[in-house]
C-alpha positions as CSV (number, residue, x, y, z in Angstrom):
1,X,0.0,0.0,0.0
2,X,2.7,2.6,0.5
3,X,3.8,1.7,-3.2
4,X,0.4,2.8,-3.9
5,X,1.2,6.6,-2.7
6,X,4.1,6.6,-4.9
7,X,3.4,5.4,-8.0
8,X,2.5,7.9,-10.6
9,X,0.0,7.8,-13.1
10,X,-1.0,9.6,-16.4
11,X,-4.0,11.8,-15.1
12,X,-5.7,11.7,-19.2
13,X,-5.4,11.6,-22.8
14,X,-1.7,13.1,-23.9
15,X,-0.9,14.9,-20.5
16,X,2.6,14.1,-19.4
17,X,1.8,15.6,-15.7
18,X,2.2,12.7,-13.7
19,X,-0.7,13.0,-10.6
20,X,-0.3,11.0,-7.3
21,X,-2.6,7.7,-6.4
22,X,-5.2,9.1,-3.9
23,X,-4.9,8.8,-0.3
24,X,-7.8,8.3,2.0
25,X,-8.8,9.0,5.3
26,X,-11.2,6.7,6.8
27,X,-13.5,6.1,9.6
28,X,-14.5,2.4,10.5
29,X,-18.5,2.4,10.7
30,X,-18.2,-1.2,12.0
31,X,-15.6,-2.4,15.3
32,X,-15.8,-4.6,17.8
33,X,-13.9,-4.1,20.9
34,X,-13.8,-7.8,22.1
35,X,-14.1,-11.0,20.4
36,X,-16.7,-13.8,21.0
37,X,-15.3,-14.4,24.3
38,X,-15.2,-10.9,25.6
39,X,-11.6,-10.8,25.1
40,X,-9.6,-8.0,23.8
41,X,-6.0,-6.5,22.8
42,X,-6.7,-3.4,24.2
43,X,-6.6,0.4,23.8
44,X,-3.2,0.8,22.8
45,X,-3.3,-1.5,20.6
46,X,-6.5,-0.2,19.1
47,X,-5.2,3.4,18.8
48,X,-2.0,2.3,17.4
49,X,-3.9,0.1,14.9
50,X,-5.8,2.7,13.5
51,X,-2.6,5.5,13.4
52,X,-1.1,3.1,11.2
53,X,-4.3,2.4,9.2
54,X,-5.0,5.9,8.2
55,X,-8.2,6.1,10.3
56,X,-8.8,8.9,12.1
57,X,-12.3,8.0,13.7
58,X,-14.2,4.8,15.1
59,X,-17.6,3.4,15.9
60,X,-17.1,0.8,18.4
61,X,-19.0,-1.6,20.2
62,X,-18.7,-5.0,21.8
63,X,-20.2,-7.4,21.2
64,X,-23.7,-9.3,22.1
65,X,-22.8,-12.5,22.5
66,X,-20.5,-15.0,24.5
67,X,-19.7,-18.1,23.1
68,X,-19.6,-20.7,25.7
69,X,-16.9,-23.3,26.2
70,X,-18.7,-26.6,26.7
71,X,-16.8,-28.9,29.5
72,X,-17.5,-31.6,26.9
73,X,-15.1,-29.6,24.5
74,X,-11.4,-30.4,25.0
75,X,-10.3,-27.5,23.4
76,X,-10.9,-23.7,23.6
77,X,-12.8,-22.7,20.5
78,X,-11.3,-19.9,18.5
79,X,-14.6,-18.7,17.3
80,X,-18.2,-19.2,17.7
81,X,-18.4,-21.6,14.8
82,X,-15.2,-23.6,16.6
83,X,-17.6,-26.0,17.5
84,X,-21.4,-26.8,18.6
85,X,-21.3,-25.4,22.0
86,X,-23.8,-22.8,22.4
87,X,-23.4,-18.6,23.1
88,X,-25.5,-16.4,25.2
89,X,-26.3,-13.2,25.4
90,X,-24.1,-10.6,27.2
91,X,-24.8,-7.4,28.4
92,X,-21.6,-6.7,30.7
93,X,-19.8,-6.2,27.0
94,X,-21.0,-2.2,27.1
95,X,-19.4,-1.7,30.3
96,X,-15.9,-3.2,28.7
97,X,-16.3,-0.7,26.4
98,X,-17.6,2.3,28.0
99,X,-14.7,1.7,30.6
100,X,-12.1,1.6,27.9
101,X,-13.6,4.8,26.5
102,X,-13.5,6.5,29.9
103,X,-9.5,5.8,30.5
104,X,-8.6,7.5,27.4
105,X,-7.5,11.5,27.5
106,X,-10.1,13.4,25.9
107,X,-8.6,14.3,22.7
108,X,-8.3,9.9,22.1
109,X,-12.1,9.6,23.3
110,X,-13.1,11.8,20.8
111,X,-11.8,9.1,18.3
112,X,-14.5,7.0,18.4
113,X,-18.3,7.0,18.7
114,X,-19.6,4.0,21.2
115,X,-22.8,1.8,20.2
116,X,-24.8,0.3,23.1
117,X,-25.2,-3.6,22.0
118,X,-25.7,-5.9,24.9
119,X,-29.0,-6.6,24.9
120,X,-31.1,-9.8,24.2
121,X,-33.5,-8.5,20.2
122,X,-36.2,-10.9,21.5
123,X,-36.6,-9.5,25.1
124,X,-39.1,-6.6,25.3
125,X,-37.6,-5.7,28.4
126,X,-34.5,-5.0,26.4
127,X,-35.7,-1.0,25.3
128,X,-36.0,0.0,28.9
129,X,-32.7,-2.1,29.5
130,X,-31.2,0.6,27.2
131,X,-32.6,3.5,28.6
132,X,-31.3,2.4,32.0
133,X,-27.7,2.5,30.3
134,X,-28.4,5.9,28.1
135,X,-28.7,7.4,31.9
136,X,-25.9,5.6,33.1
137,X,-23.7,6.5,31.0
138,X,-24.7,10.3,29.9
139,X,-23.7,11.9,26.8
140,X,-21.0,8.3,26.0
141,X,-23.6,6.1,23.3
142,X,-24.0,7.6,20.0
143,X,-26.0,4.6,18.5
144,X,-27.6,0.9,19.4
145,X,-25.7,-2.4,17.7
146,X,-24.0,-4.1,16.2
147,X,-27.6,-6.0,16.6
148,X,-27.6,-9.5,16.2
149,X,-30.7,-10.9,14.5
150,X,-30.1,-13.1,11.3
151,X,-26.4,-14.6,11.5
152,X,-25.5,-17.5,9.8
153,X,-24.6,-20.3,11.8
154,X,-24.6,-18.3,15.1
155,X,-28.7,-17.9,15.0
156,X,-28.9,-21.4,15.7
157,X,-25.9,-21.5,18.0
158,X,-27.1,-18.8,20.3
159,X,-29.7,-19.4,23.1
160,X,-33.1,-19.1,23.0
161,X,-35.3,-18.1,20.5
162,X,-34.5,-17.2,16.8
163,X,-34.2,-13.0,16.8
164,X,-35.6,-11.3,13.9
165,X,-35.0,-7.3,13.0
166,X,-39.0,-7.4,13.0
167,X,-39.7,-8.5,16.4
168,X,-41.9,-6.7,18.9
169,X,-38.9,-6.4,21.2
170,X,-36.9,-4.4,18.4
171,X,-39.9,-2.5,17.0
172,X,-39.6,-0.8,20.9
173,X,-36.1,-0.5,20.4
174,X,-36.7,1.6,17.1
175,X,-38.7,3.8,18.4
176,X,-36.6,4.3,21.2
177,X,-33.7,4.8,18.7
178,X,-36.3,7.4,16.7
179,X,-37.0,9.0,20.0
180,X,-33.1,9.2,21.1
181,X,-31.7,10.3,17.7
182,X,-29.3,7.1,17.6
183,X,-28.4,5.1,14.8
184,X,-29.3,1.7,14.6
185,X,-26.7,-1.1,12.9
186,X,-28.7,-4.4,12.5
187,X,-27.0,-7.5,11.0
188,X,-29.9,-9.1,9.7
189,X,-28.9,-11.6,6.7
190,X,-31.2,-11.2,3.6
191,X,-31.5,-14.9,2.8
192,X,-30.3,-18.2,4.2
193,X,-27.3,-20.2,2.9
194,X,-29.0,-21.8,0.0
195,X,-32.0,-19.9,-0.7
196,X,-31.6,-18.4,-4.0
197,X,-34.0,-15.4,-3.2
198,X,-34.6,-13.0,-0.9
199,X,-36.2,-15.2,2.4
200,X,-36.1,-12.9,4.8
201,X,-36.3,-9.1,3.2
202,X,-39.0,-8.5,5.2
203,X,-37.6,-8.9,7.9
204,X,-35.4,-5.8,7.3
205,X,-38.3,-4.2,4.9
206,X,-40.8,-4.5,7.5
207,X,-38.9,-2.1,10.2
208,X,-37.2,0.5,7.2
209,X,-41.6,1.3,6.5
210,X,-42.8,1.3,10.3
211,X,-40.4,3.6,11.3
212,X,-39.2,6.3,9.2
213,X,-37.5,9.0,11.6
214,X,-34.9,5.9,13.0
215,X,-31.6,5.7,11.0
216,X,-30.9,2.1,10.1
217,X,-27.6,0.7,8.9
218,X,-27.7,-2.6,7.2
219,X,-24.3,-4.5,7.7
220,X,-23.1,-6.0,4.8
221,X,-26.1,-5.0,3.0
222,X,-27.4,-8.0,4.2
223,X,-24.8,-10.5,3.1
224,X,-22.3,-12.7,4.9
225,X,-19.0,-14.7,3.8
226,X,-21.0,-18.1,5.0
227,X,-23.5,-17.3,2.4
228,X,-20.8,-17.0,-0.3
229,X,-19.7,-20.3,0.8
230,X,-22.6,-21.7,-0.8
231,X,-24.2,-19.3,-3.3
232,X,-21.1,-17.3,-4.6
233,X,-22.7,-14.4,-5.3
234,X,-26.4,-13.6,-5.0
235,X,-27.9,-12.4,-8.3
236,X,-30.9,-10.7,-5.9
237,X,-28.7,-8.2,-4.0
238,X,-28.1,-5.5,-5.9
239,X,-31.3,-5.0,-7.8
240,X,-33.0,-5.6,-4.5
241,X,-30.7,-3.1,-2.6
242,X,-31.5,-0.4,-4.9
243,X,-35.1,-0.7,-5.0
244,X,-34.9,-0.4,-0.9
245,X,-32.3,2.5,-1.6
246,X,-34.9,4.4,-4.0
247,X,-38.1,3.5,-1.0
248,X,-36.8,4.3,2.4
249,X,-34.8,7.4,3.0
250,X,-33.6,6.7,6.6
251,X,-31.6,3.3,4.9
252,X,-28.1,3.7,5.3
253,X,-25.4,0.8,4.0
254,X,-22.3,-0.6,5.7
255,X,-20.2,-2.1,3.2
256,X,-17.2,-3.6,5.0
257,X,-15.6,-7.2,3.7
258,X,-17.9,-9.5,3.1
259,X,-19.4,-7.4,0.5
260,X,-15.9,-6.0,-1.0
261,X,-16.2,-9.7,-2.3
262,X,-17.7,-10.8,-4.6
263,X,-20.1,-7.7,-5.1
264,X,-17.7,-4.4,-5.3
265,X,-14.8,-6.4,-6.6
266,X,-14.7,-8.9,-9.7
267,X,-12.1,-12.1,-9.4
268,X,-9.3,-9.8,-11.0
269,X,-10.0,-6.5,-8.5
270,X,-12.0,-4.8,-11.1
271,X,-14.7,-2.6,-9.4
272,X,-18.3,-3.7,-10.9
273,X,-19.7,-1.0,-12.5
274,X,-23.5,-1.6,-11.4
275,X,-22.2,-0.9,-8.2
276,X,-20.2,1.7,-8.7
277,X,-23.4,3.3,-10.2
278,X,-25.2,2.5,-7.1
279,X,-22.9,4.6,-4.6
280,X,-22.8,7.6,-6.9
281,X,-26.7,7.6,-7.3
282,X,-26.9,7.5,-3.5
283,X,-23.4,9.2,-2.4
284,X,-24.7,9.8,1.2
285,X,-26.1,6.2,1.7
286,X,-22.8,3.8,2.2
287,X,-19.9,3.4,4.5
288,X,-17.1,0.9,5.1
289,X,-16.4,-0.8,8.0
290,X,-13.6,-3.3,9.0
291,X,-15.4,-5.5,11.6
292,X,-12.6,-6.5,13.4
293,X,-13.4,-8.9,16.8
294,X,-11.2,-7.7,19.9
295,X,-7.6,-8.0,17.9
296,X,-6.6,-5.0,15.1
297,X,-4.2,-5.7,12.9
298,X,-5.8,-6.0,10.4
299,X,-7.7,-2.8,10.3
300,X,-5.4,-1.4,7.6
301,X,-5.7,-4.4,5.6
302,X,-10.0,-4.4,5.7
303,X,-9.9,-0.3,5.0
304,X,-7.7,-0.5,2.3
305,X,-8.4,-2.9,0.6
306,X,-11.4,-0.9,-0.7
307,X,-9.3,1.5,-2.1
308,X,-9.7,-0.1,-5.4
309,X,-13.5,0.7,-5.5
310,X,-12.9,4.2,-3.8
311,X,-10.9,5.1,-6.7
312,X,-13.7,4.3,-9.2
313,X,-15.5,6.7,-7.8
314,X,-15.3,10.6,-8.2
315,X,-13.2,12.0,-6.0
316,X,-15.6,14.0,-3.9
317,X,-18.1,10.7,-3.4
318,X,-15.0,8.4,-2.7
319,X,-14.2,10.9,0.4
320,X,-17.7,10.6,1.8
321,X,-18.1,6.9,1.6
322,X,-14.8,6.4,2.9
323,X,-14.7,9.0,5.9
324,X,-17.6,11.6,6.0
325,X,-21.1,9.5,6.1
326,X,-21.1,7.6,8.8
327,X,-20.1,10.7,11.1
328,X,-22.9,12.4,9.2
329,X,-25.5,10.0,10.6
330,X,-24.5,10.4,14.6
331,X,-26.7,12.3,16.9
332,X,-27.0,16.0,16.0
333,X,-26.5,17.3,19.5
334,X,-23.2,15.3,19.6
């Protein structure tokens, strides 16, 4: 990447002024603190991570889930897919993060913009469970997720019932998000692994109509790497995206990796120009995100590596989706 910077290119036609590559500043629209197990490499780490990675600001959040180690299991899963055991819901992940914010100096707190996500989607209980740590915490939580509703493998691995983004538990949690001016990210896959349409789009549909003043972001756009596994690419997505795009003006999009490949990128790196069409009809609706677990180095590796796609872009749109659009959806009275 630091070839990148230096290599020159012919800007057009005859012009023998070489111009620089471009260089980017980013914010990550989609971190996690800790890992499945609640564990994490830290601040410094973190800080150091994203100095080196050219990002300047963070959302961050924990995350909802703690994947159990079954005393039947011999060894300590890696992941929550390491093996059958089961996860559970965890709300003491908010206060991992809201403590980590609160031993930074000021001028590192300011980095990054918390997202309340410990909470169980199919509790009801769970919006006043949120208010509780709004008032906790005053002024710290600038949005609710990374929620947790359809997830690949880990919506049958995780206790209890199956969540869905269109639940009456998260229906209160909209409107509380409505109410609060927050944000909402909802990972809420848009089909299963080898359903060659679009089985749950309502699910995600349903919530965009009933609540138009709440901000959602869609992670991934609904996609996941499991469901490449087995389908590739879905031929749905994008014709389905923009139709949702055109409806429901409080949908915002969260592009990071699972969707770099195989939807933004072709096998060779080429950016696909349906979606490149896509971002500059709706230059205020998509950001990137690295979705990192509790360990960071790799946070220069996730943001660049859409630099390909950024470039495609005009210059002014590439800036936005890269750094300007997810700050643009935090709570005005920030």
């Amino acid at each position: 990447m630091i070839a990148r910077a230096l290599v020159a290119v012919i800007c057009s036609g005859l012009l023998s002024q070489p111009c620089l590559a471009r260089e980017y500043r980013y914010t990550d629209a989609h971190l996690h603190y800790v890992d499945f197990f609640q564990e994490t490499e830290g601040m410094p780490a973190l800080l150091k991570a994203m100095d080196e990675a050219s990002v300047d600001q963070s959302m961050i959040s924990g995350i909802p889930v703690a994947k159990k180690w079954h005393e039947d299991e011999p060894k300590r899963p890696r992941y929550y897919a390491g093996d059958d055991a089961s996860a559970y819901w965890y709300s003491a992940t908010d206060v991992y993060v809201a403590t980590a914010l609160q031993a930074l100096r000021p001028e590192q707190r300011q980095r990054f913009h918390p997202f309340l996500s410990g909470f169980n989607p199919v509790d009801k209980n769970s919006a006043k469970h949120i208010e509780r740590m709004l008032d906790l915490y005053p002024a710290l939580w600038q949005g609710i997720g990374e929620v947790f509703t359809r997830h690949d493998d880990l919506t049958a691995l995780t206790s209890g019932d199956t969540p869905r983004a269109n639940n009456e538990a998260m229906n209160l949690i909209y409107t509380l998000a409505g109410k609060r001016d927050l944000p909402v990210l909802v990972h809420s896959n848009i089909t299963s692994k080898r359903e060659r349409n679009a089985l749950y789009l309502e699910e995600i549909e349903q919530p965009l109509r009933d609540h138009p003043t709440t901000r959602f972001i869609w992670a991934h756009a609904g996609s996941s790497m499991e469901i490449h596994r087995h389908q590739t690419q879905m031929k749905f997505l994008l014709p389905t995206l923009t139709r949702l795009l055109e409806t429901y003006p409080n949908l915002y999009v969260d592009l990071s990796w699972s969707v770099l490949e195989p939807y933004l990128l072709d096998k060779q790196g080429k950016p696909r120009q349906g979606w490149l069409d896509l971002v500059q009809r709706f230059p205020d609706r998509f950001m990137l995100g690295s979705d990192v677990v509790g360990r960071f180095d790799s946070i220069g590796e996730q943001m660049k590596g859409f630099d390909p796609f950024l470039d495609a872009l005009p210059e002014t749109v590439a800036h936005k989706v890269a750094r300007d659009n997810f700050l643009a959806l935090l709570p005005k009275g920030r």
